[in-house]
VMD Tcl script that draws the C-alpha trace (Angstrom):
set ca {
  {-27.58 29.09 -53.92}
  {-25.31 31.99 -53.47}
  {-26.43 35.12 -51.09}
  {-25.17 38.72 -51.65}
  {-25.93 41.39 -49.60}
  {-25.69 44.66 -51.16}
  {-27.26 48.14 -51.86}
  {-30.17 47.26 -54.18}
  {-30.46 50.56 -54.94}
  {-30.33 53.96 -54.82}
  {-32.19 57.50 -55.95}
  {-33.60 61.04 -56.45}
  {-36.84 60.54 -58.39}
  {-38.12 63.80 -60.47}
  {-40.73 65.54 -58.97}
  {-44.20 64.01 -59.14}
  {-42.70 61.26 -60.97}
  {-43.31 57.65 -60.39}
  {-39.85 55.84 -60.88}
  {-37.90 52.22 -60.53}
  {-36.04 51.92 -57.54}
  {-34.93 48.24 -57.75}
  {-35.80 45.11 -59.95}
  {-35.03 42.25 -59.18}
  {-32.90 40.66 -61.95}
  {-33.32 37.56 -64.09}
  {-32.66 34.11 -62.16}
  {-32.57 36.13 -59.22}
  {-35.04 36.26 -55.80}
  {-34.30 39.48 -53.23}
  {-35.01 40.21 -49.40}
  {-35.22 43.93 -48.98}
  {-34.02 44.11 -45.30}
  {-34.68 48.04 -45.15}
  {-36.06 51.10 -47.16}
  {-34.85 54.62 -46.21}
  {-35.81 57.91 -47.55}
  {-33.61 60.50 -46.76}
  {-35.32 64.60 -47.18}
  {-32.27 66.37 -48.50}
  {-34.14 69.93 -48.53}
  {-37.71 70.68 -47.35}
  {-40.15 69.12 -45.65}
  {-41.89 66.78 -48.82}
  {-43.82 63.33 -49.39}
  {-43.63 59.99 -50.52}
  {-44.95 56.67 -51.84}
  {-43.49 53.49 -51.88}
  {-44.84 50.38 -53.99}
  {-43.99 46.67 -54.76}
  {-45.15 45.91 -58.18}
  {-45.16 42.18 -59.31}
  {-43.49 40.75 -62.38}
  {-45.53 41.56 -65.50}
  {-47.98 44.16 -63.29}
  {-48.33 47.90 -63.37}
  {-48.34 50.10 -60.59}
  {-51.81 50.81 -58.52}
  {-52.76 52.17 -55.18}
  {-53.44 48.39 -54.08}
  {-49.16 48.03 -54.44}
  {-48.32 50.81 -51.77}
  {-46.42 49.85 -48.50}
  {-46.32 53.47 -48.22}
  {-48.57 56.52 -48.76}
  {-48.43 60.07 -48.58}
  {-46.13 59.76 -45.82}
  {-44.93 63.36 -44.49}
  {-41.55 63.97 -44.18}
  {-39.85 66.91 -42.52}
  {-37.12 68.92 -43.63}
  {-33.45 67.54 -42.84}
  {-34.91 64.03 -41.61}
  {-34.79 60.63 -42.60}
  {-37.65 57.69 -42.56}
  {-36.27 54.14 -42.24}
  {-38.69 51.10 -43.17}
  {-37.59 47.90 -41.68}
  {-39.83 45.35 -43.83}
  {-38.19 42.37 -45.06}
  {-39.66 42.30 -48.18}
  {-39.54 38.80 -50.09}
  {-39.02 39.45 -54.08}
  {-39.40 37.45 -57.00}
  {-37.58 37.95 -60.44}
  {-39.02 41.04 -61.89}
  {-40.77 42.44 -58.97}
  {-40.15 45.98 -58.45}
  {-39.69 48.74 -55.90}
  {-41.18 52.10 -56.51}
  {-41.37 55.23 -55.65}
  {-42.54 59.09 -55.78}
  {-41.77 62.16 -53.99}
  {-44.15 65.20 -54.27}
  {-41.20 67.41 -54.75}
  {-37.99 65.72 -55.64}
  {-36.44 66.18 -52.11}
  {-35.95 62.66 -51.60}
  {-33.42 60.37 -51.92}
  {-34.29 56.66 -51.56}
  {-32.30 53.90 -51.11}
  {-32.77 49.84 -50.52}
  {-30.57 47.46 -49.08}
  {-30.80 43.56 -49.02}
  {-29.76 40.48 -50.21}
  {-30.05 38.78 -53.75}
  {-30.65 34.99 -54.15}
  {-28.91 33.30 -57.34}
}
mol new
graphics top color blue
foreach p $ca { graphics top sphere $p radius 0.5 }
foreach p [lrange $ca 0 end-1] q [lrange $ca 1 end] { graphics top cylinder $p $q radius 0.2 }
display resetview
């Protein structure tokens, strides 16, 4: 088994728009070692969800939920999420202030 850390992803979802921030790939299994949101204008707020293989999005997949965040600051989730193939990150901001980004390590 071979072990990559790496930026699983990165992005600046549209306003009230629920989008991909990292799937895990085929023949692949992922630890997401941190989350961070990052407010790039004013203050705004998020969700983030883990969505299984095959599954769509509910409020049962949140980790995160209307959390508040102020202008010019930045929310860091330590988790250590455990992935399979095809399970997804998501997320929302209210109003597109937010970058998001996801770091870990992939399992081939």
């Amino acid at each position: 088994m071979a072990t990559v850390r790496k930026v699983l992803g990165q992005l600046i979802p549209a306003a009230f728009t629920l989008e991909t921030l990292y799937t895990v790939p085929a023949d692949t299994q992922a630890v997401v070692s941190s989350v961070m949101v990052c407010n790039n204008s004013t203050a705004d707020s998020f969700l983030i969800a883990v969505v299984p293989s095959g599954e769509s999005y509910g409020n049962e997949r949140n980790i995160y939920y209307n959390i508040e965040l102020p202008a010019a600051n930045t929310f860091t989730a330590t988790v250590g999420l455990t992935l399979a193939e095809g399970d997804s990150i998501q997320v929302f901001s209210t109003l597109g202030n937010l970058t998001f980004a996801a770091f870990g390590q992939e399992i081939t």
